[in-house]
Structures are given as C-alpha cells and as structure tokens.
C-alpha positions as CSV (number, residue, x, y, z in Angstrom):
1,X,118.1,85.3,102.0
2,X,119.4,87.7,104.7
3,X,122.5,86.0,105.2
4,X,123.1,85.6,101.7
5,X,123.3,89.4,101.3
6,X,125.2,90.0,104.2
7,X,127.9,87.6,102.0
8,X,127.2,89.2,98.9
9,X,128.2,92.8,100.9
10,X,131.1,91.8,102.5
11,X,132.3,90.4,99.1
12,X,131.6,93.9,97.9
13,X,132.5,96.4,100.4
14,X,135.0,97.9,102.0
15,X,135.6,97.0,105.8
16,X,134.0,100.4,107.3
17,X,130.8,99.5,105.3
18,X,130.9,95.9,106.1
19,X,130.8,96.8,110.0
20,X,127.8,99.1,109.2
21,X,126.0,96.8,107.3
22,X,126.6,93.7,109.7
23,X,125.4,96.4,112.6
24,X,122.4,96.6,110.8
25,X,121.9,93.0,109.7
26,X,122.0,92.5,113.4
27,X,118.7,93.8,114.6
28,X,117.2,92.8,111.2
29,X,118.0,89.4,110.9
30,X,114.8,87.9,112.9
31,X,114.5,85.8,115.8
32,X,115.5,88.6,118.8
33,X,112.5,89.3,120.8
34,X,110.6,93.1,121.2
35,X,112.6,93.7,124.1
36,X,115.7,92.3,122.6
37,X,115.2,94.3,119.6
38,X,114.6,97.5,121.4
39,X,117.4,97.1,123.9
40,X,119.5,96.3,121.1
41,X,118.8,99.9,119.3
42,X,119.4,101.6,122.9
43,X,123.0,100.5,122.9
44,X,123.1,101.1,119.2
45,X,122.2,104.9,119.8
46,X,124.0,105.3,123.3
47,X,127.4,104.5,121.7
48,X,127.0,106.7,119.4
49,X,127.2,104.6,116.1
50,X,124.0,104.4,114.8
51,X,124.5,107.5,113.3
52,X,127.8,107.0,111.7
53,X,126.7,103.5,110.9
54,X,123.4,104.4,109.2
55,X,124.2,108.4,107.9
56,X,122.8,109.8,105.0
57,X,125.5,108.1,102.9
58,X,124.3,104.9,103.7
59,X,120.7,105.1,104.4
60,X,118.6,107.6,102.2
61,X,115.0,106.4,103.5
62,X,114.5,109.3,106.0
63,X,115.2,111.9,103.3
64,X,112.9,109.7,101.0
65,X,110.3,109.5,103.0
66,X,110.0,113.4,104.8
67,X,110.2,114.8,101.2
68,X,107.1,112.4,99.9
69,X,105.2,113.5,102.4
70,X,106.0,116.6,102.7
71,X,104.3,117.4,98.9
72,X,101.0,116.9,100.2
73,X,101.2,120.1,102.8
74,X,101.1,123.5,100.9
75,X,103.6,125.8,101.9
76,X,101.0,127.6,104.9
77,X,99.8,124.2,106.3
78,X,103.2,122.7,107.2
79,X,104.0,124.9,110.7
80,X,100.6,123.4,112.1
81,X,100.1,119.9,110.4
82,X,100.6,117.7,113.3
83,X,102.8,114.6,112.0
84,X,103.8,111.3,113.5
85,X,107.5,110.2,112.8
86,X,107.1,106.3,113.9
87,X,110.3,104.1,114.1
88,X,111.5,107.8,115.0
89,X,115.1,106.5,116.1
90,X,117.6,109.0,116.3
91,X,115.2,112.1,114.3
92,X,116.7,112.2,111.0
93,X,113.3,111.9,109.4
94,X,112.0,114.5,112.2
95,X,114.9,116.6,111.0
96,X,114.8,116.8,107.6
97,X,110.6,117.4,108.0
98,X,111.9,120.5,110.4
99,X,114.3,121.7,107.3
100,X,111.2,121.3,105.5
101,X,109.2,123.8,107.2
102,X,107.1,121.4,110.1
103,X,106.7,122.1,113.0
104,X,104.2,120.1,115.2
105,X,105.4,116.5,115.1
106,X,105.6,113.9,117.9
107,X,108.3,111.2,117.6
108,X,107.2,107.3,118.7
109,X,110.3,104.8,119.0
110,X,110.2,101.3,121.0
111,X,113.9,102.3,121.9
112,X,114.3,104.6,124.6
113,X,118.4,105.0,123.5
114,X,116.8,106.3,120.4
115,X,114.3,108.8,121.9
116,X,116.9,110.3,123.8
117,X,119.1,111.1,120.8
118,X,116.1,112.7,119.3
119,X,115.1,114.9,122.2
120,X,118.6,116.6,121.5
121,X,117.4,117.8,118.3
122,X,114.8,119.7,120.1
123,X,112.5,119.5,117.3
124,X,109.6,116.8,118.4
125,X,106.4,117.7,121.0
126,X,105.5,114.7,122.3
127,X,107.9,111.5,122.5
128,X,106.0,107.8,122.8
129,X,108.2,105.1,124.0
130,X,106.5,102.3,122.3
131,X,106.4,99.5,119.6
132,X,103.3,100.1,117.3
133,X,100.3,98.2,116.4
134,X,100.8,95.7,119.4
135,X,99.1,94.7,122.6
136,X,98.5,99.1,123.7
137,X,97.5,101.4,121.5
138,X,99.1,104.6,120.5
139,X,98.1,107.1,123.4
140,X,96.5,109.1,120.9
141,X,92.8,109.8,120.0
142,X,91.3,108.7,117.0
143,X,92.0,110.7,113.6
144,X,94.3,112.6,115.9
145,X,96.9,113.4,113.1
146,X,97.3,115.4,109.5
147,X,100.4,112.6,108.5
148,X,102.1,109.8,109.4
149,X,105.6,108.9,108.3
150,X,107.5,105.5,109.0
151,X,111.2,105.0,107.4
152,X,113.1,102.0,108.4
153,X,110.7,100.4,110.8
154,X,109.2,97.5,108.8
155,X,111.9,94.8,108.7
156,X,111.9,91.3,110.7
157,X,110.7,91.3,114.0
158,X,109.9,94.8,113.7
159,X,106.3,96.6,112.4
160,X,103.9,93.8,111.9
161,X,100.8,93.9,109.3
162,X,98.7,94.8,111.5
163,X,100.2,98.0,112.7
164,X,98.1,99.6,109.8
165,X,94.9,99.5,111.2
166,X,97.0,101.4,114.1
167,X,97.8,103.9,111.7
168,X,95.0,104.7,110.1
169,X,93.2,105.1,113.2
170,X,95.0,107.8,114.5
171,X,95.5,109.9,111.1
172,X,92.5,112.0,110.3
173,X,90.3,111.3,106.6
174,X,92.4,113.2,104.2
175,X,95.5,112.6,106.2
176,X,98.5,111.4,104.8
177,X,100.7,107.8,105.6
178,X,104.2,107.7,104.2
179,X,105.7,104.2,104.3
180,X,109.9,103.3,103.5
181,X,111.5,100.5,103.5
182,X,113.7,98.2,101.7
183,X,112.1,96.7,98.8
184,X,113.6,93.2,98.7
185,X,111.7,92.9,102.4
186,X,108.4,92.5,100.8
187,X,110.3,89.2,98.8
188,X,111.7,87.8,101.9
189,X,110.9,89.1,105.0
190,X,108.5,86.1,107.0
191,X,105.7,88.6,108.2
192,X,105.6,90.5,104.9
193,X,105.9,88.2,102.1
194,X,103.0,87.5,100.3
195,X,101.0,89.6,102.9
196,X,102.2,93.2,103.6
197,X,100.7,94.2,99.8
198,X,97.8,92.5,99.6
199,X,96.9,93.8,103.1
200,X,96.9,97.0,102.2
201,X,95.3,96.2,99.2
202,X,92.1,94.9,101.1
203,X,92.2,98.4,103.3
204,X,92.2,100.2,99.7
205,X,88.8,97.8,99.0
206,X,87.8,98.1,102.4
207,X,87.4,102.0,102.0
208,X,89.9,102.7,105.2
209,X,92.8,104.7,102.8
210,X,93.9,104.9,99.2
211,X,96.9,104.5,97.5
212,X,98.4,107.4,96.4
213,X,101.7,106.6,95.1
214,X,104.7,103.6,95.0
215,X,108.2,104.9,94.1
216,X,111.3,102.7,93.8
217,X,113.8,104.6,95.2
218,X,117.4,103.6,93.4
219,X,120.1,103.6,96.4
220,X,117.8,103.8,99.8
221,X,120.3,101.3,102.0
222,X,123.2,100.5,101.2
223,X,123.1,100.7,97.4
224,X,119.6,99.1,97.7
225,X,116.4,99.9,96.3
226,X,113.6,101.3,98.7
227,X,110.3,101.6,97.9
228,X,108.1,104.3,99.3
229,X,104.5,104.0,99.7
230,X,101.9,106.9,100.2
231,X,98.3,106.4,101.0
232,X,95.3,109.0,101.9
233,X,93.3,108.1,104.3
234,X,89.7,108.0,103.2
C-alpha cells in the first residue's frame, strides 16, 4: 500500500514534491530498526531538509494538532499548563503552541538531530532523547502533565499501541492527549490496523481517558487527509 502511493505521487507531482515525499516514505516505509529509524531523522534534520522537505506547505499536522489542543486551555492557564510535544522533531508543533500563548512545555524526540534543531527555537524546558512507550519509561512522574500532543509520530516502525498507556500515565486526570496522523495509517499501517482504534476504545471502557473529539483534517500531508484525535484523561 505504501509503495503504491509513493507511485500514485510521483505520477502526480512535480519533481521538488516527489523528492519530499520519497524523503518521507523513507523512514515510513517499515522494516528499518529504532536505531535505524532515529539515525535516519538525525541526518534528516542535520542537513537541513527536513524542514524544507516537510514545511507547512506540505505537512499541516503540527498546526492541526497545537490548535486542537490548545482549545482546552483558557486564555490564563496556557503560560503555566505544562505540555508534552512527543515525536517533537524539529519544534514546529512547540512553535506554533509558543505563538499560541504556552509556555512550559518539554520536547521528547528518539532523534537527537531533531532535538538539537528544536533547542534553537529556545522555546522547550526540558528535552527527552527517547522513543516512547518502549523498554524505559518517560523520566517523568506520574500525572506529571496538563497535555500531551503527538503530530507525525505514529507511522511504521514508529509509536506502537502500547505507547498509550505511557501517555496516559504521565498526563494528569482532566489532562488533555492530542493525537495526528495520517488517516490512511490506521487502514494499512501493520501495527495499527485493526488495533490502534479499538485499543483505545478499550481504555475509553476501561475508565483510563475519554474521547473527546475525531476530526478529519482535509490536506494534513501531502494533499492527504489527517485525522486528529483528542482524549481527556479520566
């Protein structure tokens, strides 16, 4: 299915969006290991063309996702609510929260390439150099933060299920989880299909969070729908 979309783009495309998208398809495709995968965004970063590849004319899902969350925080909570930006990369999502009026938020990214972009924004506390919701946990006490946003990390390889639990343990009751990412990954994608839904379904009946909302965003990657997910944790 992957492949077949990479064909279907370069069919469609011009040659400056077909290298973007095959830069993406790259990391995305499956099979590359967690270290492959994060050395792979380090280069990515450090030459400087992750951000040309993947800017806001390409890639809408930071915006999406730091404007979702962001209208659960009244105006006079947002300079204190302490956030997590996971997947951080290069800060966009980090960035556009800042324009938005936080403040307080840390930035956790497997890639260290990634993290060192975002420390040039000079917007995040704390930086975790980590994958999440594998062998360590999140150096981060239970319930420890108000939200939790996550734009472009789930994709092969990348985020597995099980990363929720993660998640909610470290966001407070009443806190807030943002989740984007491309909607045809929950059709095709080995580790979400058939599973990524329904997992989070059994949290909702478990009493662990609550869906708030599911939006289809129209063009979140490359003239792709995205579909962002908000949850409160219960």
């Amino acid at each position: 299915m992957a492949l077949e979309s990479l064909k279907k783009i370069e069919d469609a495309l011009e040659q400056d969006e077909v290298l973007a998208y095959k830069a993406n398809y790259e990391v995305f495709k499956g099979g590359l290991s967690r270290n492959e995968i994060a050395k792979y965004y380090d280069k990515w970063a450090e030459t400087g063309e992750y951000d040309t590849h993947l800017g806001p004319n390409r890639y809408t899902g930071p915006e999406c996702a730091a404007r979702a969350i962001a209208k659960n925080f009244a105006e006079n909570e947002k300079s204190t609510a302490r956030i997590l930006d996971v997947a951080a990369g290069t800060g966009r999502l980090g960035a556009e929260l800042y324009n938005l009026g936080f403040r307080n938020m840390d930035a956790l990214d497997p890639s260290e390439g990634m993290l060192n972009k975002a420390r040039e924004r000079q917007i995040y506390t704390n930086f975790i150099n980590d994958f999440i919701g594998l062998e360590n946990p999140v150096p981060a006490e239970d319930n420890a933060y108000d939200g939790l946003a996550v734009s472009g990390g789930f994709g092969e390889g990348h985020i597995p299920v099980s990363a929720l639990h993660e998640m909610i343990r470290i966001v407070r009751p009443g806190g807030i989880i943002c989740i984007a990412m491309r909607e045809e990954y929950l059709d095709y994608v080995s580790e979400y299909k058939g599973t990524l839904e329904p997992f989070m379904q059994n949290l909702e009946r478990d009493g662990k969070w609550k869906l708030l909302t599911k939006d289809t965003i129209t063009n979140y990657a490359f003239g792709k729908p995205g579909v962002v997910f908000q949850f409160v944790i219960s």
